[in-house]
N, C-alpha and C positions, 0 to 999 in steps of 0.2 A: 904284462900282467893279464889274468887271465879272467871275462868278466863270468858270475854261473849264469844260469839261465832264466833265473828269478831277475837278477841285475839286467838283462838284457830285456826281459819281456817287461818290465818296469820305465826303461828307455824308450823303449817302442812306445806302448803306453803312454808316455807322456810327450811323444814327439806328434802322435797322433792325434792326442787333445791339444795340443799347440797348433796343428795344420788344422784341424777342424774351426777353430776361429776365425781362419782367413778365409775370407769371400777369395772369388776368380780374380774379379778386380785389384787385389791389394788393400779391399776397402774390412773393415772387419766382419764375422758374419751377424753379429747385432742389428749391421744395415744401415749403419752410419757408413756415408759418406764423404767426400769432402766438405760437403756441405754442413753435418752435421742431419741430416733429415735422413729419417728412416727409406726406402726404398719399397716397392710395390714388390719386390720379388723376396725381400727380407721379410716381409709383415707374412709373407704362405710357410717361410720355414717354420713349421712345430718349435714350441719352446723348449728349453733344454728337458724342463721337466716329463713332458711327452715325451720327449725323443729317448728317456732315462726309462719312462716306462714301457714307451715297445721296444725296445731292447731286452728288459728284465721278459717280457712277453717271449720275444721271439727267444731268449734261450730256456727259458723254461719248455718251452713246445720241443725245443730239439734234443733236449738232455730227458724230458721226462721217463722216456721208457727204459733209457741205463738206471738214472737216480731211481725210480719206482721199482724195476729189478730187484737193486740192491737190498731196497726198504723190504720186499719180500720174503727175499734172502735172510736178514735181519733177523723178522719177524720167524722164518721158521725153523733158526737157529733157537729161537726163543723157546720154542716147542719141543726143542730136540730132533738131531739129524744123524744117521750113519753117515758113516764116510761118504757110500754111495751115493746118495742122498743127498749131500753138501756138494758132492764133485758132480752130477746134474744140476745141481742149482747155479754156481760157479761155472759151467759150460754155458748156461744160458744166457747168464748177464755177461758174458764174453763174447754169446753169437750176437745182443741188443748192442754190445760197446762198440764192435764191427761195424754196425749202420751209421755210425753217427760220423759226419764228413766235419773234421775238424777244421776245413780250411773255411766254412761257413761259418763258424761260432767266431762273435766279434770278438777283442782280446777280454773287454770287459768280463766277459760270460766265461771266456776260458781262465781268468784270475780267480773270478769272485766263487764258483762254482764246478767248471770243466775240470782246472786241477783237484781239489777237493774231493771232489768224485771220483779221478783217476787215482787217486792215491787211496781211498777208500777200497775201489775194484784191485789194488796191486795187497795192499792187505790180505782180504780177502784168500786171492791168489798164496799168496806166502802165508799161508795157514794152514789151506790145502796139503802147499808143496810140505808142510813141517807134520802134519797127519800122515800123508804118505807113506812120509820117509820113516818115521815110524812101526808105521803098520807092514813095511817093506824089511823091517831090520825083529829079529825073531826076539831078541831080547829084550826089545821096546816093550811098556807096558803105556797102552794109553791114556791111564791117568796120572802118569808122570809129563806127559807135554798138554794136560787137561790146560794148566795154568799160562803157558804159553800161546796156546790157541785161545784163549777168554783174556789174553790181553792182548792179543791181535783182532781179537773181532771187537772187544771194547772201542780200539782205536780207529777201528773202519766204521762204528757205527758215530763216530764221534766228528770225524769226517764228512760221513752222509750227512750231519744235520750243518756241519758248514755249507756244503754245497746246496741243500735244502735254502739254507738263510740269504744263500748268495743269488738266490736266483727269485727271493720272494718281493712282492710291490713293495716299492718304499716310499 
């Protein structure tokens, strides 16, 4: 049997929240001991709670300029865009998606947020490719795939605000 990728990154995930618990020692990372007594080097680790918020921190700062892109893009879809004009805008947030080193985004950031986002930017993408083809075929009339691209960009904007939520303080 064959697990997807969601199944697997969910494994991960929780294999990682499970090693995360143990100290080096075998002792738990609370800082209980055999003894029962907290430990001098347990009482310096940040509590779960900080350690949840610079996390949320640090993948906001790495995703901003993709998610911000996108919000741009968004916005001046809102306004109205030529083709030409959507497919520079879609170049762009494709040259900010490039920067972004996903082997640094913890998995947290990449569930709660990084896929959201990515699936957002692949939208996007396939709305483009479905105006093109379009505008490529002489018999296309654009306000026949008008409904088709307004519910691909619905769906990428509805994305963006997951990924938005997934990366905001909690």
């Amino acid at each position: 049997m064959r697990l997807s990728s969601a199944a697997i990154v969910g494994i991960l995930l929780g294999l990682a929240l499970m090693l995360s618990a143990c100290g080096e020692d075998g002792t738990s990372a609370a800082g209980t001991g055999t003894g029962g007594k907290a430990t001098t080097e347990a009482s310096a680790v940040a509590t779960p709670r900080a350690e949840a918020a610079r996390a949320r921190r640090s993948c906001r700062r790495q995703l901003r300029g993709f998610v911000g892109s996108m919000a741009e893009l968004r916005d001046e879809l809102a306004r109205g865009l030529s083709y030409d004009d959507y497919l520079a805008e879609v170049r762009s947030v494709r040259a900010t998606y490039a920067r972004i080193d996903a082997g640094r985004l913890a998995a947290g950031c990449l569930l709660a947020s990084g896929g959201p986002a990515e699936r957002a930017f692949n939208l996007y993408i396939d709305a483009a490719n479905s105006w093109g083809d379009c505008l490529a075929t002489a018999s296309c009339n654009t306000r026949s795939i008008e409904p088709e691209l307004q519910r691909k960009w619905a769906l990428a904007a509805r994305q963006l605000t997951v990924a938005r939520q997934g990366s905001r303080p909690g």
